[in-house]
C-alpha positions as CSV (number, residue, x, y, z in Angstrom):
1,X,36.9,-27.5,16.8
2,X,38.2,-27.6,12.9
3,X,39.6,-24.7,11.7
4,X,37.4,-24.3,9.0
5,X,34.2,-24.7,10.7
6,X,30.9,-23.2,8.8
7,X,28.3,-21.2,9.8
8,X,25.9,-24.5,9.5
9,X,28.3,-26.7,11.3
10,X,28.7,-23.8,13.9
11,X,25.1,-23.4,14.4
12,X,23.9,-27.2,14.9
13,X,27.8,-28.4,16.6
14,X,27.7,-25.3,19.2
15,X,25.6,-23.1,19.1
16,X,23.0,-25.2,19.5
17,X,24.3,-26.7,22.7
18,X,25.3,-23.8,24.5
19,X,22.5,-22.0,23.9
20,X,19.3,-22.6,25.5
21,X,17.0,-22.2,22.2
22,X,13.5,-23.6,22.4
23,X,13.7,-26.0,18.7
24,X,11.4,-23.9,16.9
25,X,13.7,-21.1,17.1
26,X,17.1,-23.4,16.0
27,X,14.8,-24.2,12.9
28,X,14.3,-20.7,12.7
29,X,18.4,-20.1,12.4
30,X,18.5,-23.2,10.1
31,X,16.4,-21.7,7.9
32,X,18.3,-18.5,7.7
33,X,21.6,-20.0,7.5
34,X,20.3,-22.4,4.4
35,X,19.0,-19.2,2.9
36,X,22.6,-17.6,3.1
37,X,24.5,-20.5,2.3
38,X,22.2,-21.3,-0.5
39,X,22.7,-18.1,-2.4
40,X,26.4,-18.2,-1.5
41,X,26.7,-21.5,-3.4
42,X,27.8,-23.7,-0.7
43,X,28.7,-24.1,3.0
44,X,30.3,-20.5,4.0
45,X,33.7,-20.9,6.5
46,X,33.1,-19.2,9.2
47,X,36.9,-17.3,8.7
48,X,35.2,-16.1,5.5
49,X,32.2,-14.3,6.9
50,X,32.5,-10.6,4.8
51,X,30.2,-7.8,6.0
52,X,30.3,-6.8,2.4
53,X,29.2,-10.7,1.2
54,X,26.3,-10.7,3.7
55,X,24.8,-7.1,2.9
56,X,24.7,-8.2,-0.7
57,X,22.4,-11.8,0.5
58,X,20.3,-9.4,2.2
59,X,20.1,-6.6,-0.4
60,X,18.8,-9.7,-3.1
61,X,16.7,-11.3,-0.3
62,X,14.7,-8.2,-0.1
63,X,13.4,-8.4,-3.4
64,X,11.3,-11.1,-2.5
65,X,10.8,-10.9,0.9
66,X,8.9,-8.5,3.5
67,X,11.2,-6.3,5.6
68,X,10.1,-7.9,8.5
69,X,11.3,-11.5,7.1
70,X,14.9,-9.8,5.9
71,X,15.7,-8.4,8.8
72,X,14.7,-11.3,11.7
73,X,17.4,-13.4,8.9
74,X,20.0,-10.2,9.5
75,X,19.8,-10.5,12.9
76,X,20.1,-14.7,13.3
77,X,23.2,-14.2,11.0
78,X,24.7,-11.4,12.9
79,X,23.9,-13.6,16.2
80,X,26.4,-16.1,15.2
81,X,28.9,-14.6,13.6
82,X,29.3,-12.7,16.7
83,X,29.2,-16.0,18.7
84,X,31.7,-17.6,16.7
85,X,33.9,-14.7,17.4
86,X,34.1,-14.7,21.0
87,X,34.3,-18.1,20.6
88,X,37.4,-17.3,18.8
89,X,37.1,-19.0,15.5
90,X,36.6,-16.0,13.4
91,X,37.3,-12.1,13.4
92,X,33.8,-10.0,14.5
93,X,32.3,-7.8,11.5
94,X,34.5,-4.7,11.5
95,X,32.2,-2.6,8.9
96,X,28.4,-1.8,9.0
97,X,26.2,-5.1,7.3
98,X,23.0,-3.2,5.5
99,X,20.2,-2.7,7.9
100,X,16.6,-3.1,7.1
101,X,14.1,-0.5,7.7
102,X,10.5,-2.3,8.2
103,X,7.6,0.5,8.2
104,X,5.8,1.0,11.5
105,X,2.2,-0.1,11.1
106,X,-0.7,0.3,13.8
107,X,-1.3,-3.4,15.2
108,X,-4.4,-4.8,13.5
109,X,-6.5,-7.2,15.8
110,X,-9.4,-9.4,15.4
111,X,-12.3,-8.4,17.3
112,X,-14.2,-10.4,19.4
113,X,-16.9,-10.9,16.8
114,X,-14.4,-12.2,14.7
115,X,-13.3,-14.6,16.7
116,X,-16.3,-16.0,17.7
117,X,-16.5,-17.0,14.2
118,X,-13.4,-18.4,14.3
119,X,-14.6,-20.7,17.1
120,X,-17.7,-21.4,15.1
121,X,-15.6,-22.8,12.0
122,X,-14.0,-25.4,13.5
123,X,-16.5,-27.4,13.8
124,X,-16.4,-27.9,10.4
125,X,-12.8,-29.2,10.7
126,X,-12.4,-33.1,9.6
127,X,-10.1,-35.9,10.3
128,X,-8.0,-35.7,13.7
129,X,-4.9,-34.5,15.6
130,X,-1.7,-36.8,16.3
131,X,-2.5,-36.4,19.9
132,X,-5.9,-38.6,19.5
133,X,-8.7,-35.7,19.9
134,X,-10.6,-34.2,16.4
135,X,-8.8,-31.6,14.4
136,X,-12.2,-29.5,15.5
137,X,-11.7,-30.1,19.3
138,X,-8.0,-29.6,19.0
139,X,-8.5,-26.5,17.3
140,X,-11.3,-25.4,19.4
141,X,-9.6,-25.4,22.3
142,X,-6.6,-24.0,21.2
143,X,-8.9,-20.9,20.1
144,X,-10.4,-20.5,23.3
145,X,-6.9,-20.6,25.0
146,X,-5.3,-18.1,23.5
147,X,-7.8,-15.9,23.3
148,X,-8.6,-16.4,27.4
149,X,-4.6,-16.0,27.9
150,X,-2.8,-13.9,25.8
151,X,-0.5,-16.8,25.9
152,X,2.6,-16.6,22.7
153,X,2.2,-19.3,20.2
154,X,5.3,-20.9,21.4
155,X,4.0,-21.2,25.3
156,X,0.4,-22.6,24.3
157,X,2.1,-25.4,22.4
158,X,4.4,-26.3,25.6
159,X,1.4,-25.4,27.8
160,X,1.6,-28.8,30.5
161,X,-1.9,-30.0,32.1
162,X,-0.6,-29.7,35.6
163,X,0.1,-26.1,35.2
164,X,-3.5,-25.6,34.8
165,X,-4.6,-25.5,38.4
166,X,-8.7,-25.8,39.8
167,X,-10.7,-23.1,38.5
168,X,-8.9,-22.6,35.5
169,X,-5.5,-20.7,36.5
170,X,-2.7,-21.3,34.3
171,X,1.0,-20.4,35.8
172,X,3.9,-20.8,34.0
173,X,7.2,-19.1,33.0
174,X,7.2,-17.5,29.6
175,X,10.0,-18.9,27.1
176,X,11.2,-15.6,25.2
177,X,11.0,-13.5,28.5
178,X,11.4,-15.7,31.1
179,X,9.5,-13.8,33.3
180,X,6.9,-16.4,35.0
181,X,3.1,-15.4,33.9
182,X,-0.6,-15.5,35.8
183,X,-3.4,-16.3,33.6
184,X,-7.1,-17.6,34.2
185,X,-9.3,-19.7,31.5
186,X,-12.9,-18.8,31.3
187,X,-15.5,-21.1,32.7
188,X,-16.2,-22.9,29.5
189,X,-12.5,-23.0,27.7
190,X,-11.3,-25.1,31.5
191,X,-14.2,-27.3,31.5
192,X,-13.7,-28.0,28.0
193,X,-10.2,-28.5,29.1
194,X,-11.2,-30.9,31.6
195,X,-13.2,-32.7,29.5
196,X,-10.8,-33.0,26.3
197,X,-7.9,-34.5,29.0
198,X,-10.4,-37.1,30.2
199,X,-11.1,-38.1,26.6
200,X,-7.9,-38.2,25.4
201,X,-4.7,-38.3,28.0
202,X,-1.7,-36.4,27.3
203,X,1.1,-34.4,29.4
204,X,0.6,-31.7,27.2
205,X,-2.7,-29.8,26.9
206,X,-2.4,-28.8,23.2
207,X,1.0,-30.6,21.8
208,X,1.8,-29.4,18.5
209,X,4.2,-32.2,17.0
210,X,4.4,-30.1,13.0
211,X,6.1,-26.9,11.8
212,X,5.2,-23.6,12.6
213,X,4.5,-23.2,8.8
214,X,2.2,-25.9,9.1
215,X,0.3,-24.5,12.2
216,X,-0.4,-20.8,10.0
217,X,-1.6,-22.9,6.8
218,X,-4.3,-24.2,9.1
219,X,-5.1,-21.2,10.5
220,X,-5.3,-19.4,7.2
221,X,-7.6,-22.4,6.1
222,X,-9.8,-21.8,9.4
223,X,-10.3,-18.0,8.9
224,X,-11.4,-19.0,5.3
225,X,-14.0,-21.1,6.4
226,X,-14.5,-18.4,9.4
227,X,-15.3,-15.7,7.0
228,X,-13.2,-13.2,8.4
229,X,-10.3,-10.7,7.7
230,X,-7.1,-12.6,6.5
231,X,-4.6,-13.0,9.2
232,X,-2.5,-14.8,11.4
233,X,-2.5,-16.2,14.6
234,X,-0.5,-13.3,16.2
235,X,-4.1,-11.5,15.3
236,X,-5.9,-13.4,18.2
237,X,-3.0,-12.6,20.7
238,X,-3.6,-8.6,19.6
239,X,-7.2,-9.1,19.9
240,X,-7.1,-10.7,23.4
241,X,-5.0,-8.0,24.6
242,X,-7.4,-5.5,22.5
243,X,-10.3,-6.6,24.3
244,X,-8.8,-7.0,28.0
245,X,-7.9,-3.3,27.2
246,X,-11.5,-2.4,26.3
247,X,-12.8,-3.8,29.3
248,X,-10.1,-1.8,32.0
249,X,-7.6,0.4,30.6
250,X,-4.1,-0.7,31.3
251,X,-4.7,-4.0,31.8
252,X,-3.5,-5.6,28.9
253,X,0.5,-5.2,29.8
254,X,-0.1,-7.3,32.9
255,X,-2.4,-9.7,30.5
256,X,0.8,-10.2,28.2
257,X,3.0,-10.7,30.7
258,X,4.6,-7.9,29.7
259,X,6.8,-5.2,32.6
260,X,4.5,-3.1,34.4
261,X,4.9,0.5,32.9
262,X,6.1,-1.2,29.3
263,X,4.8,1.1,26.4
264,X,5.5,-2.6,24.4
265,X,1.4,-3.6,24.2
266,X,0.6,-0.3,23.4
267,X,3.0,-0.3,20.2
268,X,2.9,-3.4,19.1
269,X,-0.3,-5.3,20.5
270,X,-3.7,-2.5,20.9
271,X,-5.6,-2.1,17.7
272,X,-6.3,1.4,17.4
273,X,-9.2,0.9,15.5
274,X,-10.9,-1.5,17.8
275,X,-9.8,0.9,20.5
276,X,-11.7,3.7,18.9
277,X,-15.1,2.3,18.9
278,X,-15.5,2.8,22.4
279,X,-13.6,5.9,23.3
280,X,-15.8,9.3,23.1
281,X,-16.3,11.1,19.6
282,X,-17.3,14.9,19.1
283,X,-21.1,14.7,18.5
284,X,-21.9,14.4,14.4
285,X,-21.9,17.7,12.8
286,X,-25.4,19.3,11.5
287,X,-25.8,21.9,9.0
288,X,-29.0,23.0,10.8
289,X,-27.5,22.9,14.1
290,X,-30.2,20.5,15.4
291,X,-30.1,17.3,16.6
292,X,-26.8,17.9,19.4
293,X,-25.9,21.3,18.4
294,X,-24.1,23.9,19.8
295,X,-27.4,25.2,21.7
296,X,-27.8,21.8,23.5
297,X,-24.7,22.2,25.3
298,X,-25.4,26.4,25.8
299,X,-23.1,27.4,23.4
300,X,-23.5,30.5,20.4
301,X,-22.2,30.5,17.5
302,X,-19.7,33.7,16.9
């Protein structure tokens, strides 16, 4: 390998093929890498990586960016630096590099209302997908998948038609977790399934050929037509998980493919708010007292 390799070169030259990285997730690098390179004013040498240099990119790409954004670019960075150093071709960072604080937020779902009317609205989708079908079946389905699943973006686009057995179950091995995943499509979604495979052939049951970027403009266009809250597609995984939560509690680890016992759905997947409207309440408060008071229930005032 040169001596002067950069972090690009490194990235597509090695990294790339010793690491087993699904090709959304290279772009993902790529994209991070151009973003540091770009503001350094050229291709950076991998010998002159500074923890000082890269604090500064991230300190000016937080003025335009959300915390979330900055700090999944820290952490690409920081991933090969320090794979280029125990490959040997540079020194590892040997000072702190800035860290990014991103505010905890409750996990905001769509509920199942919503989503219906994000079903509804693609029928009013035009023209059709590379794979052959309509942009409104395509998109259809793909709704009806992910909500029935849990299934992560990435997974539904590699989803292959003969892992969706008779009666709708669906086994496969999850990318970012590698941990291998049970899940069963409704009645309707696996006939519809069925249906859209005889209509239009394909290995793949919703292939996905366009960028990520590409796939959230067209959701953000379908929730316009839809009506509903603005959000992304992540919102329909948190709202599957939401509801399988409503209906047993618990369940929605297992329904994520998540370790049994992980506190991870509860964090980052179970909208509180949805949550809420089914849990118990203290009855409404009267100024009378009638109507549920405290003498219903055979208590005095003191």
């Amino acid at each position: 390998m040169p001596a002067n390799m950069t972090l690009s070169g490194y990235l597509s030259d090695v990294y790339a093929l010793t690491h087993e990285i699904r090709p959304e997730t290279q772009r993902q690098y790529e994209i991070s890498v151009r973003l540091f390179e770009r503001w350094a004013g050229g291709p950076v040498p991998l010998l002159e990586l500074d923890p000082l240099r890269i604090s500064a990119w991230l300190r000016d790409l937080s003025a335009d960016r959300a915390p979330a954004t900055v700090r999944a670019k820290r952490v690409q960075v920081m991933s090969l630096w320090r794979s280029a150093a125990d490959d040997g071709l540079c020194q590892p960072p040997i000072r702190r590099v800035r860290s990014i604080q991103v505010p905890s937020h409750d996990p905001v779902a769509w509920t199942h209302v919503e989503v219906c009317k994000l079903l509804s609205a693609t029928a009013r989708l035009q023209r059709w997908h590379p794979c052959g079908l309509r942009r409104s079946a395509w998109w259809s389905l793909a709704i009806r998948v992910a909500w029935d699943t849990g299934l992560r973006w990435g997974d539904m686009i590699t989803l292959r038609v003969d892992q969706v057995e008779s009666a709708g179950v669906v086994r496969m091995v999850q990318a970012k977790t590698r941990r291998p995943i049970l899940c069963h499509l409704s009645p309707t979604t696996f006939a519809a399934a069925v249906a859209s495979v005889e209509l239009c052939p394909r290995g793949i049951l919703l292939p996905w050929p366009r960028s990520h970027e590409t796939f959230s403009k067209q959701v953000a266009h379908i929730v316009k037509l839809a009506g509903i809250r603005a959000g992304t597609w992540k919102y329909l995984r948190r709202g599957s998980a939401t509801d399988v939560e409503l209906v047993e509690r618990g369940a929605a680890t297992a329904h994520l493919g998540h370790l049994p016992g992980s506190r991870i759905a509860a964090t980052n997947y179970l909208d509180p708010v949805i949550l809420g409207m089914n849990r118990p309440r203290p009855r409404e408060l009267s100024e009378s007292g009638v109507g549920g008071g405290l003498a219903s229930v055979g208590r005095r005032d003191a």
